[in-house]
C-alpha positions as CSV (number, residue, x, y, z in Angstrom):
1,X,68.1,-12.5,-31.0
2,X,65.3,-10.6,-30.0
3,X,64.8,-8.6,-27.0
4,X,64.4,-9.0,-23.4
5,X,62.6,-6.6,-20.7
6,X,62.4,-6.5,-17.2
7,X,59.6,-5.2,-15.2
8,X,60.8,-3.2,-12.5
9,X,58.9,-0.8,-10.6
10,X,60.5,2.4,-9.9
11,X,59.9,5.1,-7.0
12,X,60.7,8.5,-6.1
13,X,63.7,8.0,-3.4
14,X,62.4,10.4,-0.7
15,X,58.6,9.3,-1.2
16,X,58.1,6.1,-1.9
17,X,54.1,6.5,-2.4
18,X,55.6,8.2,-6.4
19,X,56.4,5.1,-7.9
20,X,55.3,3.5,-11.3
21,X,55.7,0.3,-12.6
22,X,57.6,0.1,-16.1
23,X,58.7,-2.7,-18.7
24,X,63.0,-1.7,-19.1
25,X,64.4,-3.2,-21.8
26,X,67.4,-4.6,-21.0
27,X,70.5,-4.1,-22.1
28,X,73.8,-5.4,-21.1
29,X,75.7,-3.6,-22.4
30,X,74.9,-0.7,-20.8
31,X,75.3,0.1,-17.0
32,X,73.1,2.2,-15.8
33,X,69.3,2.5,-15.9
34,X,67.7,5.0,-17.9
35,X,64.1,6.7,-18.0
36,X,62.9,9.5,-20.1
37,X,62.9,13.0,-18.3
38,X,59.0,13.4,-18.3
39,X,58.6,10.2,-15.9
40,X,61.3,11.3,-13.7
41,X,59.4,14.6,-13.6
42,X,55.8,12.8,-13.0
43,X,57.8,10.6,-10.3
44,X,59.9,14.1,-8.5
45,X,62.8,11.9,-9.3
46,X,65.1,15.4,-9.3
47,X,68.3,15.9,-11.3
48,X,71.5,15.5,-8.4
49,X,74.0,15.9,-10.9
50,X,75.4,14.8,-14.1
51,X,77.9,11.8,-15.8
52,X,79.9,11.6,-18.8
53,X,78.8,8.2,-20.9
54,X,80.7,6.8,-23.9
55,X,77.3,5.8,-26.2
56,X,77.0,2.8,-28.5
57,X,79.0,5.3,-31.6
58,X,82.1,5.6,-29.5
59,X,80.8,9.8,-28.5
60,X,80.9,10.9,-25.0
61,X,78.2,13.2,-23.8
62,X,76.8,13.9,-20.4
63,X,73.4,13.1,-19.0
64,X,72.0,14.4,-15.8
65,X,71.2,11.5,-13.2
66,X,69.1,11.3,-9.8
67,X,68.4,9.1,-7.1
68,X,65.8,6.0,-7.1
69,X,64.5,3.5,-5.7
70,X,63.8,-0.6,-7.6
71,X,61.8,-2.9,-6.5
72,X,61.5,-6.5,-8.0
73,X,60.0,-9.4,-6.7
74,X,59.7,-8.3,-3.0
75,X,63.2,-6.8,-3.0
76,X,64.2,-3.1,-3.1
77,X,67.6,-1.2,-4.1
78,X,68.4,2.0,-4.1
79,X,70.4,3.5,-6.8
80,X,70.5,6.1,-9.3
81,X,68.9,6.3,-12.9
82,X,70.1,8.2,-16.3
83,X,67.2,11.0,-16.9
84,X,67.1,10.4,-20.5
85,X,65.8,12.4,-23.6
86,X,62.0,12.5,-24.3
87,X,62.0,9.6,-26.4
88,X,63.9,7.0,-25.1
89,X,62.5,3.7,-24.3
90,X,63.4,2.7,-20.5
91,X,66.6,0.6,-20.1
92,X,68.2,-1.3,-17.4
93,X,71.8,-2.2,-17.1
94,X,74.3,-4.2,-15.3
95,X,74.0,-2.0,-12.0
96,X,70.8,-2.7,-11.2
97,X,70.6,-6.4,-12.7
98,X,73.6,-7.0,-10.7
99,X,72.1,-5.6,-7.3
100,X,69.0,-7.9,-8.5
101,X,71.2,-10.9,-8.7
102,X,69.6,-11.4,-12.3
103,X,71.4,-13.3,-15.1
104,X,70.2,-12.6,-18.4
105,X,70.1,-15.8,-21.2
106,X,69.4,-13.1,-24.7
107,X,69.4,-16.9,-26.2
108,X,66.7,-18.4,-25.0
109,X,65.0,-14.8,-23.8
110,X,65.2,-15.6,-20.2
111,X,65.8,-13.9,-16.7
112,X,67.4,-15.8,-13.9
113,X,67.8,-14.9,-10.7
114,X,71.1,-16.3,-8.2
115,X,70.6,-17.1,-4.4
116,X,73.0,-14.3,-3.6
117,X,75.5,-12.1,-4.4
118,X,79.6,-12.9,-4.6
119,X,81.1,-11.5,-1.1
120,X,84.4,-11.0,-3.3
């Protein structure tokens, strides 16, 4: 199928001037977005606490998360982002391509974007 990324910039919650631009692989079936811990450090993006996530083998381990800010094209989010290990590629997941309003063809290795979000 290929794969698909997203660029996203990403920015230190409390100081927006940290930020850094990043291609995310995305992957739907994940839901949160993940960076590795050295560009969380080089952005201040601090550890706030820490979630339990069932990986892709079916094990449950925790990773520590902290607060961040998106941007893409013109619009900005808030959320939070997985502070991954060392060598792990940046991902984004259905959180944050939901907020984005982005719909994801792996097919034909497209992003599309909806006029607004579902009130219900």
């Amino acid at each position: 199928m290929g794969e698909v990324y997203l660029e996203l910039t990403i920015a230190n919650i409390e100081d927006r001037r940290r930020q850094k631009e990043l291609a995310f692989l995305v992957d739907t079936g994940t839901t949160r977005a993940w960076i590795p811990r050295q560009i969380a450090r080089e952005l201040g993006i601090k550890k706030v606490g820490a979630v339990a996530l069932e990986l892709a083998d079916g094990s449950i381990k925790k990773f520590p998360y902290g607060m961040c800010v998106f941007v893409f094209d013109g619009e900005t989010i808030a959320g939070n982002v997985i502070l991954g290990p060392p060598d792990i590629e940046p991902l984004v997941g259905t959180h944050v391509l939901q907020d984005f309003r982005l719909m994801i063809d792996m097919e034909h290795h497209t992003i599309s974007r909806r006029r607004a979000l579902k009130a219900k």
